[in-house]
N, C-alpha and C positions, 0 to 999 in steps of 0.2 A: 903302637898301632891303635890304641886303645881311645884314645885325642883324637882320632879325627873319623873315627865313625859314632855316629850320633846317635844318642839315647835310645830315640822313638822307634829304631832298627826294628822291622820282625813285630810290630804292634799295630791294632788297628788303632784308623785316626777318629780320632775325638768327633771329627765332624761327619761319620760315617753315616748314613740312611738306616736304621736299623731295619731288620728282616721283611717284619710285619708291615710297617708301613710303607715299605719297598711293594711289598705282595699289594699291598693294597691301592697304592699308586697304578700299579699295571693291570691290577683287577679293571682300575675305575678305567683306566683309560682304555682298554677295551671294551665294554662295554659299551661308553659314551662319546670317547672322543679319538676314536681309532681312523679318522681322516683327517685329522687337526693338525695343526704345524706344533711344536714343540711349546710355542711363544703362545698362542692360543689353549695348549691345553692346559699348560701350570697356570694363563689366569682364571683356567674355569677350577682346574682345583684347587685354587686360594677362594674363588668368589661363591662356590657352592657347594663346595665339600671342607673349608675351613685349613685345610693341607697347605701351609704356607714353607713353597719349596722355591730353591733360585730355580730360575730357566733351564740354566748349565746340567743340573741333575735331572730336570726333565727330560732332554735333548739326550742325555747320555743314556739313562735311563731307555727311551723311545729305541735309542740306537743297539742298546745292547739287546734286546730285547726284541729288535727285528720291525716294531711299530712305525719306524721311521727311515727314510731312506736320504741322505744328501741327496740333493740334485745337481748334477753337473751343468756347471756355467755354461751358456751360452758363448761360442765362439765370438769373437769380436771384431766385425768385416770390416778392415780397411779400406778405403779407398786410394788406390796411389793415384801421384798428382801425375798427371801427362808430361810428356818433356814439352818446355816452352817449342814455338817455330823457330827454324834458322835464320829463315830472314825477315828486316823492316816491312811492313804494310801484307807478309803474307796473311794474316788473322786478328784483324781487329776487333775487340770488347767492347762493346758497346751498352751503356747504361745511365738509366736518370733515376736522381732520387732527391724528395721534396723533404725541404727542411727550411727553420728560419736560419739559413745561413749568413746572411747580414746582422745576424741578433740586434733584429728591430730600427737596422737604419738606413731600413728601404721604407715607402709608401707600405709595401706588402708584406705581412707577416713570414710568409711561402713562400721560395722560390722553390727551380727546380733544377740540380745541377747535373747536365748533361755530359757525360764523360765515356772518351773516347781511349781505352788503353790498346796500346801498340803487342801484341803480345811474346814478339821478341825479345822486343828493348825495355819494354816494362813505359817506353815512353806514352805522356798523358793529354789529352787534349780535351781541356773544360770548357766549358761555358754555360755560364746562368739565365735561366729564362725562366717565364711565369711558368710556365708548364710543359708538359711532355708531350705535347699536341702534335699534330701534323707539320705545322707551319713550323714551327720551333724548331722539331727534329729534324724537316728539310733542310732549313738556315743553317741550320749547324751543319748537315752534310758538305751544305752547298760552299760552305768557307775550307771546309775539310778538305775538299776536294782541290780546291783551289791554290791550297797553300801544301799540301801533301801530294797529291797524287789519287788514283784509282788502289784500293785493297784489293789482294785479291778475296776476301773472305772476310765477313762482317759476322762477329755474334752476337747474338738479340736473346737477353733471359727471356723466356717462354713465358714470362705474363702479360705483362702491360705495355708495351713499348710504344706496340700499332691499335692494341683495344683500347679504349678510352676505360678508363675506370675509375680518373679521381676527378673531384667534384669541378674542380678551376677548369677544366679540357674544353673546350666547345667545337 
């Protein structure tokens, strides 16, 4: 039995805090650094009291000692996804966004690609225009319409769709 319990059994470790400078570790931080985070106070007593201690003993120290309290995380709010609609054209997604999507072999640097998702079927209905203007975003309805049908519910992100805000719009 004697092989498999280990020497150090019942002895203090080598890498202990001895007394005094324990005492004096919590002196100091009382004194000076009694609202400090753990990680804040061990650099102030390496950078002005010369006390070169890891964090880990600080923190422990702090803790056993009542100066320090964990804080409890923060829940972390999910958002669940909505169930898609049951049917074709009941909620159409609607959105543009400006990129060199030709990389460079249009006239224009910028397009802007206006896209139409189905939010049943996940089906997509694109098209590229200079910009997200009035005229653009009619045309597009006006072909949508034509070749689909009436939705009964259109979704518009809440920025820019109908406010002009990028510089190509007129």
């Amino acid at each position: 039995m004697e092989g498999i319990i280990h020497g150090n059994r019942g002895k203090e470790s080598k890498k202990k805090i001895p007394k005094l400078i324990k005492a004096k570790i919590i002196n100091l931080i009382e004194r000076n650094y009694l609202d400090f985070t753990p990680v804040f106070a061990q650099e102030k007593l390496v950078e002005n009291h010369r006390i070169k201690i890891s964090y880990g003993s600080v923190r422990n120290i702090m803790l056993e000692e009542g100066l320090y309290k964990i804080k409890k995380r923060k829940k972390i709010r999910y958002f669940s996804q909505r169930p898609r609609k049951d049917h074709c054209g009941e909620l159409i997604q609607f959105d543009g966004s400006y990129h060199n999507w030709l990389e460079g072999r249009a006239s224009e640097d910028e397009q802007c690609l206006l896209l139409a998702v189905d939010d049943a079927t996940g089906d997509i209905t694109p098209s590229l225009d200079k910009n997200e203007g009035i005229q653009a975003v009619f045309s597009f309805w006006k072909n949508y319409l034509t070749k689909k049908g009436k939705p009964k519910a259109i979704y518009l992100d809440k920025f820019s769709t109908y406010k002009v805000n990028h510089k190509k719009c007129s």
